[in-house]
SEPAPA-451012 format. One record per atom (N, C-alpha, C, O): z, x negated, y negated. Coordinates in steps of 0.001 Angstrom, whole numbers. Example, Ala and Ser with C-alpha at 12.3 -4.5 7.8 and 13.67 -1.06 7.14 Angstrom:
<sites>
        Z        X        Y
     7800   -13190     5690
     7800   -12300     4500
     7800   -13200     3300
     8465   -14236     3319
     7080   -12850     2250
     7140   -13670     1060
     7870   -12900      -30
     8039   -13409    -1138
</sites>
This chain:
<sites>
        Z        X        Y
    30001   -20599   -13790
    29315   -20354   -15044
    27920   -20953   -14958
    27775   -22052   -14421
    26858   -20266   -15475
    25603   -20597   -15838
    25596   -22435   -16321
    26407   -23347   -16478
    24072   -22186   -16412
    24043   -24123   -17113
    23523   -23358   -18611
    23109   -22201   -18536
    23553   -23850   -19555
    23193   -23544   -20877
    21932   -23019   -20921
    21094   -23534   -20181
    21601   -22081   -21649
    20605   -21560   -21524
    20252   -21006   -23184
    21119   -20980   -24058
    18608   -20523   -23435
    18673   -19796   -25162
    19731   -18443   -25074
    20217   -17982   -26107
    19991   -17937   -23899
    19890   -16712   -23840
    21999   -16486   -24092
    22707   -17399   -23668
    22541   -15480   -24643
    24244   -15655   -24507
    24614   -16144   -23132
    23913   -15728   -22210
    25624   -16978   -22843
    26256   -17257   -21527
    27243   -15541   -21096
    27403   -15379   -19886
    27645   -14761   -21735
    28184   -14212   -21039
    27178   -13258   -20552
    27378   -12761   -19444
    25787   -12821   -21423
    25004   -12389   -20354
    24713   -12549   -18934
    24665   -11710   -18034
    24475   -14202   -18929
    24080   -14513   -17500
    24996   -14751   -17036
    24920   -14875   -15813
    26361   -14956   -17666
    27369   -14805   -16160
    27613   -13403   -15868
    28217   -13415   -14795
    27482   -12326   -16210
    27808   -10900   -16047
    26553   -10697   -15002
    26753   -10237   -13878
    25469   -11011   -15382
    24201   -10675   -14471
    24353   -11622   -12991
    24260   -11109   -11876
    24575   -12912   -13203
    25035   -13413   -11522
    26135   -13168   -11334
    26338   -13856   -10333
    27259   -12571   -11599
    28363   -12027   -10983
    27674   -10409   -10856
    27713   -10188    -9646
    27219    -9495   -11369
    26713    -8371   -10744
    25890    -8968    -9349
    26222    -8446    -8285
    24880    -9989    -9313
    23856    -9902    -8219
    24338   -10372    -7206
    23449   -10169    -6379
    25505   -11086    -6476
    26377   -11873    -6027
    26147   -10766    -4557
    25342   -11032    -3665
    26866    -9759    -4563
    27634    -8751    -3448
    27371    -7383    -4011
    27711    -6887    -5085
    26677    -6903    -3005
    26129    -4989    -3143
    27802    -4770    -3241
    28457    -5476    -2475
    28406    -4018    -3962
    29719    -3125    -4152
    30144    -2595    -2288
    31123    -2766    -1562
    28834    -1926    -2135
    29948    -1571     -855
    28426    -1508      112
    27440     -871     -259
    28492    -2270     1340
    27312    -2780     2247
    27095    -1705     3044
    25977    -1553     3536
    28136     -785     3299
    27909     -186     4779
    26469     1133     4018
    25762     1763     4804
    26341     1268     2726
    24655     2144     2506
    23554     1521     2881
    22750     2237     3479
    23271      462     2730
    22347     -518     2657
    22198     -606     4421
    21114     -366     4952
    23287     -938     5140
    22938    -1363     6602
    22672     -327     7433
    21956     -505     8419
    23264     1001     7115
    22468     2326     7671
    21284     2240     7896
    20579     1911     8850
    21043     2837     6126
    19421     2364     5860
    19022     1667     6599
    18416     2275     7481
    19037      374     6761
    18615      190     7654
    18122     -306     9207
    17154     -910     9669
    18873       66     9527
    19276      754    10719
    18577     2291    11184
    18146     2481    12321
    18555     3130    10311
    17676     3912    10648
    16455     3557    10086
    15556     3905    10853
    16107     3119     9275
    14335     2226     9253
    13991     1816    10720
    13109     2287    11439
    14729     1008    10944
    14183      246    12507
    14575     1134    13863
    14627      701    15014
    14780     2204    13507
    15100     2829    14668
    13737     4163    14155
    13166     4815    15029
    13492     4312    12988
    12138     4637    12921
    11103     3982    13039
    10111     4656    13316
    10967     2963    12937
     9499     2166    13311
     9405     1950    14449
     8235     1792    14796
    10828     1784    15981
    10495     1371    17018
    10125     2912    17648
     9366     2942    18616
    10596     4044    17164
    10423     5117    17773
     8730     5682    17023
     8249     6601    17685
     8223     5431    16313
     6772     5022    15623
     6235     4469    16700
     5305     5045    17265
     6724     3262    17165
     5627     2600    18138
     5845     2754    19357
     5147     2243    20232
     6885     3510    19572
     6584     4142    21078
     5915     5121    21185
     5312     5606    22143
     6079     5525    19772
     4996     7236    19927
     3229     6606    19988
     2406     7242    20647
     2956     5763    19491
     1960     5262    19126
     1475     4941    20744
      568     5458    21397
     2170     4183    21006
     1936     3397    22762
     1581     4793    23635
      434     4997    24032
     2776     5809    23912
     2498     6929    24455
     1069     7687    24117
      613     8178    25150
      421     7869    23220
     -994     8433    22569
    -1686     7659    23172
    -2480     8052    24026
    -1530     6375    22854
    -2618     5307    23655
    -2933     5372    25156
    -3934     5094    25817
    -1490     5928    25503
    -1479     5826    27149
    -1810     7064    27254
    -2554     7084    28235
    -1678     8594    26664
    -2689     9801    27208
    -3803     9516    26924
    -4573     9882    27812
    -4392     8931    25938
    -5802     8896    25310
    -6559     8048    26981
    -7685     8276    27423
    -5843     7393    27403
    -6498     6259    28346
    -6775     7349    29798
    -7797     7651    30415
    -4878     7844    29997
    -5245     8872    31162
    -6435    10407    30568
    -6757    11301    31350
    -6637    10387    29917
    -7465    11673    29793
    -9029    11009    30029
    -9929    11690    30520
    -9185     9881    29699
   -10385     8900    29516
   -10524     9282    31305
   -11473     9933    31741
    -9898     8983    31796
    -9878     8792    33578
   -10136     9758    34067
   -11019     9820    34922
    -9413    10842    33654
    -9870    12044    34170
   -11310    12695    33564
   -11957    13436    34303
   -11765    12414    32279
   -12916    12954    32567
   -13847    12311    33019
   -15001    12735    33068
   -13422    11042    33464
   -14672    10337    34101
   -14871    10352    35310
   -15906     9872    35772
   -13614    11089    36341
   -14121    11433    37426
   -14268    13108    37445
   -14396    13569    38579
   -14266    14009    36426
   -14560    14715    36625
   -16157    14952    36445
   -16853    15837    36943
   -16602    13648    35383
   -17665    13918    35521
   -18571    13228    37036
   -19513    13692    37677
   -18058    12403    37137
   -18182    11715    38235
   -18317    12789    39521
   -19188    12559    40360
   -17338    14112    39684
   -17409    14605    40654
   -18866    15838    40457
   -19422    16356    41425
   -19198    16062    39196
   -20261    16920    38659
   -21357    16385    39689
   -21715    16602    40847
   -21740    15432    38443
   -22974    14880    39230
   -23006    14732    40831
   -23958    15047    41545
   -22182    14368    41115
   -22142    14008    42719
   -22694    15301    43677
   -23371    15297    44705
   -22113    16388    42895
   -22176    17691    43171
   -23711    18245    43200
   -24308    18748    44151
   -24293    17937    41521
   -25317    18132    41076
   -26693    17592    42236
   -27657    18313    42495
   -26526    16482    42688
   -27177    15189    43405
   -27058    15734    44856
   -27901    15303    45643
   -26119    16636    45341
   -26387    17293    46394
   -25542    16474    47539
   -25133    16901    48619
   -25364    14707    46768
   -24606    14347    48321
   -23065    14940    48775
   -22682    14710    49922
   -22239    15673    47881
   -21216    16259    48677
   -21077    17597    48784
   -20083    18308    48924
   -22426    17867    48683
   -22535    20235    48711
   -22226    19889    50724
   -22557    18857    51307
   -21678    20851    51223
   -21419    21149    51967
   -22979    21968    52955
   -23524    22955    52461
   -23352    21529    53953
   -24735    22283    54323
   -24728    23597    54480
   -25907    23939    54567
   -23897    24691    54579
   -23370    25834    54243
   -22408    25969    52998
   -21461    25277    52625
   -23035    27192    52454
   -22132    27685    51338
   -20816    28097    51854
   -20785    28776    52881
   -19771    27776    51280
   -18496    28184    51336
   -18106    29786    51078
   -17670    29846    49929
   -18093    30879    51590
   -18291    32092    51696
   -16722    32462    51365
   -15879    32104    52187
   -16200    33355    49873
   -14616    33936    49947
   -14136    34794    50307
   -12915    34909    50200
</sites>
């Protein structure tokens, strides 16, 4: 039982005996359970983006890398390549 209060005692014992124990747990631990199995699959998706964003970074930097090189004449071949 409550300690005395202004308010009726059987109010507040009805209200801490409701807040005590969810009726039945297994909704609540789903939930979440699939929360955290959405946020870790969130941050793997997140990591994966990061990691194409990085490999695409690479590749156009040696593609540009191979431009110029091209452009600059040091890897043209001294004959044209004829198909």
């Amino acid at each position: 039982m409550a300690f005395p209060t202004a308010v009726n005692d059987q109010i507040t014992d009805s209200v801490t005996q409701a807040n005590t124990k969810v009726i039945d747990p297994a909704p609540p631990q789903a939930i979440g359970q699939v929360m955290q199995a959405l946020a870790h699959s969130t941050g793997i998706l997140m990591e994966n983006a990061v990691s194409q964003q990085q490999q695409q970074a690479i590749l156009a930097q040696a593609a540009t890398t191979q431009g110029v090189t091209l452009i600059y004449g040091a890897g043209s071949p001294s004959k044209p390549v004829e198909g």
